[in-house]
C-alpha positions in Angstrom: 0.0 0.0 0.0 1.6 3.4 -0.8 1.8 5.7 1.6 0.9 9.0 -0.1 -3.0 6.8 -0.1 -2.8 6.9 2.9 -2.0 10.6 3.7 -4.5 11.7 1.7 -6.9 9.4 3.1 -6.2 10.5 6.5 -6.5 14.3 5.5 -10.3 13.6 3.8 -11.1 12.0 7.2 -9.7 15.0 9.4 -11.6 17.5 7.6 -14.6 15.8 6.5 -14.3 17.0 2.6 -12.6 15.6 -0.3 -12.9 19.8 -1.1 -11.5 20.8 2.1 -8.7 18.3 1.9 -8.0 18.8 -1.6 -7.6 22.6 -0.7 -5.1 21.5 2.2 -3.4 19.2 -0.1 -2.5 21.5 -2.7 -4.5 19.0 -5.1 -7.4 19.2 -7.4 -10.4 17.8 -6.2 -10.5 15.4 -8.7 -7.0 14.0 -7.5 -8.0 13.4 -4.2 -11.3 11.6 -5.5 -9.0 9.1 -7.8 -6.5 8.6 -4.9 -9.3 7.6 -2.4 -10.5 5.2 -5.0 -7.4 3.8 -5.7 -7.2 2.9 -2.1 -11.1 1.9 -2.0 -10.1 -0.6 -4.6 -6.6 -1.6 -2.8 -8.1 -2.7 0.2 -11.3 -4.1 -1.7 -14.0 -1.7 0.7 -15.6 1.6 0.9 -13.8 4.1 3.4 -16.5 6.6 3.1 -19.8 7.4 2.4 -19.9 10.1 -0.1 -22.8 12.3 1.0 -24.3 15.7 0.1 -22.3 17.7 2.2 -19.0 15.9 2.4 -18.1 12.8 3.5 -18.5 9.9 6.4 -16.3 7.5 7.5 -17.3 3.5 6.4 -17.2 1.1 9.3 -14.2 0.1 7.2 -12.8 3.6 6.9 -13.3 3.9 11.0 -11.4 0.9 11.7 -7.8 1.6 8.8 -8.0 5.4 10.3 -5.9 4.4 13.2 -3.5 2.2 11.7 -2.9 5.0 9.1 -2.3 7.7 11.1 -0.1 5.0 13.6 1.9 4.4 10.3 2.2 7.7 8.8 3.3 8.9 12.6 6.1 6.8 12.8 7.7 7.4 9.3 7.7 11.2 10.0 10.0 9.9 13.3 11.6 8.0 11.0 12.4 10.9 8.6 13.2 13.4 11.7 15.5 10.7 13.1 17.2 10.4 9.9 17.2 14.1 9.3 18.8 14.2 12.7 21.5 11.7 12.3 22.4 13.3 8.6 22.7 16.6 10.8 24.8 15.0 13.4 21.7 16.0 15.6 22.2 12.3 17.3 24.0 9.5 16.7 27.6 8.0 18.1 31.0 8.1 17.2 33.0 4.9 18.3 36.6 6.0 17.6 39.7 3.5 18.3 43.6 4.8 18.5 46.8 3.4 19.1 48.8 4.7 22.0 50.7 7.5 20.9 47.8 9.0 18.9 45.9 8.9 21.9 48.1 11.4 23.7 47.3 14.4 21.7 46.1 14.0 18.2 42.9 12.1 18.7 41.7 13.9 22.1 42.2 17.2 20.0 40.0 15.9 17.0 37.7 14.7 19.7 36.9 17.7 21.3 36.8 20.1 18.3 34.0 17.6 16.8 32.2 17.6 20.6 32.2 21.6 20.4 30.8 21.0 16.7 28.4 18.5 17.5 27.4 18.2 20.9 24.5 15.6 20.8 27.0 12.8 19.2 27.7 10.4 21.7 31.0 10.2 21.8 33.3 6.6 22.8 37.4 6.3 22.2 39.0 2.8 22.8 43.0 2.5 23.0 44.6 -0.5 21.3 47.3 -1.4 18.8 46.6 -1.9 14.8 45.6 -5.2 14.3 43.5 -5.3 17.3 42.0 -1.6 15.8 41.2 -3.2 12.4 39.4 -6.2 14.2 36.9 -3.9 16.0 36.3 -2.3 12.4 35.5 -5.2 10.9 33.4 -6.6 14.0 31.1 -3.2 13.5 33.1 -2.3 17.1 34.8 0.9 16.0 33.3 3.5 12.8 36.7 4.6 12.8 40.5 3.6 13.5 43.5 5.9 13.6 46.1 3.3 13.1 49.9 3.5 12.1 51.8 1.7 9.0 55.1 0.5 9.3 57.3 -0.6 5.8 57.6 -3.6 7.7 53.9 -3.7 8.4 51.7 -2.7 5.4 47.7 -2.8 5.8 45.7 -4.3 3.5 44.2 -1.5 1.0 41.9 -4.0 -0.7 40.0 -4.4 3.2 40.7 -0.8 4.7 39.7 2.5 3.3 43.0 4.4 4.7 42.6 8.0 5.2 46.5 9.7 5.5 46.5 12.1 8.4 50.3 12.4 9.0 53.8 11.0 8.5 55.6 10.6 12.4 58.8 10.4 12.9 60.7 8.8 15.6 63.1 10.3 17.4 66.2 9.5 19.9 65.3 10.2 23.9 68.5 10.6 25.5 69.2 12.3 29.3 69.9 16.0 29.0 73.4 14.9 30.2 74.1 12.2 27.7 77.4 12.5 25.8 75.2 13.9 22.8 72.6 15.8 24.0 74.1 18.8 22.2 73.8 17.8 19.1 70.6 18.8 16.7 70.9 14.9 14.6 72.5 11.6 16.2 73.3 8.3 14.0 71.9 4.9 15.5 76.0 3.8 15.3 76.7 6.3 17.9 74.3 4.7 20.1 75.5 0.8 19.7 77.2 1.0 23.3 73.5 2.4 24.9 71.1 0.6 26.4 67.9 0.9 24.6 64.3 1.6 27.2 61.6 -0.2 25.3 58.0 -0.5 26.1 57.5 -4.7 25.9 59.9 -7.9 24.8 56.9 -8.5 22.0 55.1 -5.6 20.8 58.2 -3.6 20.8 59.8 -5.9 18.2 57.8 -4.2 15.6 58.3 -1.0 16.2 62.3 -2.0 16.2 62.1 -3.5 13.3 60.5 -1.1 11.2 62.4 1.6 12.7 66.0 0.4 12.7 68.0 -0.3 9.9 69.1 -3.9 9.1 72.2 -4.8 11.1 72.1 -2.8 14.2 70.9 -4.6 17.2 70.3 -2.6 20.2 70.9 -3.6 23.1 68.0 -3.9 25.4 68.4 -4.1 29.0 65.2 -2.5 30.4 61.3 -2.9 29.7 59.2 -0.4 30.6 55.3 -0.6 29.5 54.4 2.4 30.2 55.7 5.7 28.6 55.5 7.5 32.1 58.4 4.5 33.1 60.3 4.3 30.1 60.6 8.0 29.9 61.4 8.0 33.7 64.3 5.3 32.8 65.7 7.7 30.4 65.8 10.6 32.5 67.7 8.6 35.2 70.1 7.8 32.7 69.4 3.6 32.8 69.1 4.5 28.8 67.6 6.0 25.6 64.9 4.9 23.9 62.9 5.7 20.8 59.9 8.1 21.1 57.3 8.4 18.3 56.8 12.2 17.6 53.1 12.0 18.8 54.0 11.2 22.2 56.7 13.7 23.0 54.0 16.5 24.7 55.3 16.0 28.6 58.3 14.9 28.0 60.3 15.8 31.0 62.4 18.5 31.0 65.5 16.4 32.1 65.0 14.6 29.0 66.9 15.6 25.5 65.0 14.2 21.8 67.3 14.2 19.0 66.5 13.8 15.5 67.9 10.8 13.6 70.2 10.8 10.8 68.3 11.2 7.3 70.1 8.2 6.8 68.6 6.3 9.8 65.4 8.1 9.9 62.2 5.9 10.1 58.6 7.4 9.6 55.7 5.8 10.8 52.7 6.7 8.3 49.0 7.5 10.1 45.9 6.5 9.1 42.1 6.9 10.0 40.7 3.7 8.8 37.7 2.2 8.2 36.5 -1.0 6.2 36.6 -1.0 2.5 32.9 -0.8 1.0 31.2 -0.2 3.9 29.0 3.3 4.0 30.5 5.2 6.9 28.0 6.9 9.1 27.6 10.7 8.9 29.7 11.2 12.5 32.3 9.2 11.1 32.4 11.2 8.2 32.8 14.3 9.7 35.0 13.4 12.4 37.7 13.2 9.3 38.0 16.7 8.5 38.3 17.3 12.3 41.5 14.8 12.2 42.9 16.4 9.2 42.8 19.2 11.3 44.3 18.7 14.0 46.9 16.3 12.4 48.0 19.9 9.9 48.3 21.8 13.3 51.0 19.1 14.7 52.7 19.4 11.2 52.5 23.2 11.5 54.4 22.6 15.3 57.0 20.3 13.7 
């Protein structure tokens, strides 16, 4: 049954008149009669009586009324609700981030979209890539900021990858270490250093995709978290690699060099989400906020 029968149906019997609603209707009178007739003939009864003076409701046309009006009330919910989430009126925004984009870039992009849209629910979940692209594709997350390694490349033909930002790593070293003072440092000055890193397993990775082949640091302290390693550092137990992202509140007893050209490895930054899948409106919108924020921390260097 379409629905614009019903509309008009339910206009006749509010004002009484196939005149009166045509009028209301913005229809000739003859339209309306065809359209009532076409639902007459639909449902295979009478829905009103047509009299001198107007019309009457049919026992027929008493007992659809309610179910129209029921119907035709909750499609224009449906249609605000829509109109709403299209708006970013409503709706949520499940974000996931790996570590270090979690310690400025992401909170940034959150809370410019929150001043922007403030009746989007709002969720952030902290975890590395792989486990970031498995909430995607489990309908977990609408959107991942994840990191790319040489060593590590995600899967274009599965993930829509949105570039935000190339981060480099660079050297944390005590502000009293033998090179603090200088503005670039070669991993072969630091063979005879103790390397800080943040796990025996995960930190693999980011070695290997960040060192070139050949050097082996050596590794005498883990620290998970970056408060610890950091603290390490500072005591001068070690140095340890720092992904750009993450240097805000770095301690002031702390010194980060740039690597060498030559050694220098760039972690590439994402905001994923799963290949052919329409991305809701908040998601959508959330990207420009990213791109953002991610030019501002390209601006600061």
């Amino acid at each position: 049954m379409e629905t614009h029968l019903l509309e008009v149906f339910r206009t006749v019997a509010r004002y009484g008149s196939i005149t009166a609603a045509a009028r209301q209707l913005r229809f000739t009178q003859s339209a309306v009669s065809r359209q009532i007739a076409a639902l007459e003939a639909e449902i295979g009864a009478r829905v009103f009586d047509r009299l001198p003076r107007g019309v009457a409701l049919t026992e027929e046309g008493r007992t659809l009324l309610p179910h129209a009006e029921a119907l035709l009330d909750r499609l224009a919910t449906a249609r605000r609700d829509l109109d709403d989430l299209h708006g970013l009126g409503s709706g949520r925004l499940r974000v996931g981030a790996f570590p270090t984009a979690v310690a400025a870039l992401v909170p940034r992009a959150l809370a410019s979209f929150r001043t922007a849209h403030p009746d989007v629910a709002l969720s952030l979940v902290e975890g590395r890539t792989p486990a970031l692209l498995e909430r995607l594709v489990a309908g977990d997350a609408d959107v991942a900021v994840v990191s790319e390694s040489p060593a590590v490349p995600i899967d274009p033909s599965r993930f829509d990858l949105h570039h935000l930002i190339d981060e480099r790593l660079l050297v944390a070293v005590p502000s009293d270490h033998r090179l603090a003072r200088r503005r670039t440092v070669r991993l072969a000055d630091l063979a005879d250093d103790p390397f800080i890193v943040g796990s025996a397993t995960a930190e693999e990775t980011l070695l290997r995709a960040s060192l070139p082949a050949g050097f082996a640091p050596k590794i005498d302290i883990v620290a998970a978290e970056w408060t610890g390693k950091l603290g390490c550092v500072a005591a001068g137990l070690g140095v340890a690699l720092v992904p750009a992202l993450a240097v805000r509140g770095t301690p002031a007893d702390i010194t980060l060099l740039r690597l060498h050209p030559d050694d220098e490895s760039i972690r590439r930054v994402f905001a994923a989400t799963v290949a052919g899948r329409t991305r809701p409106p908040a998601a959508g919108r959330f990207l420009a906020h990213l791109d953002q924020t991610a030019r501002a921390f390209t601006r600061d260097g």
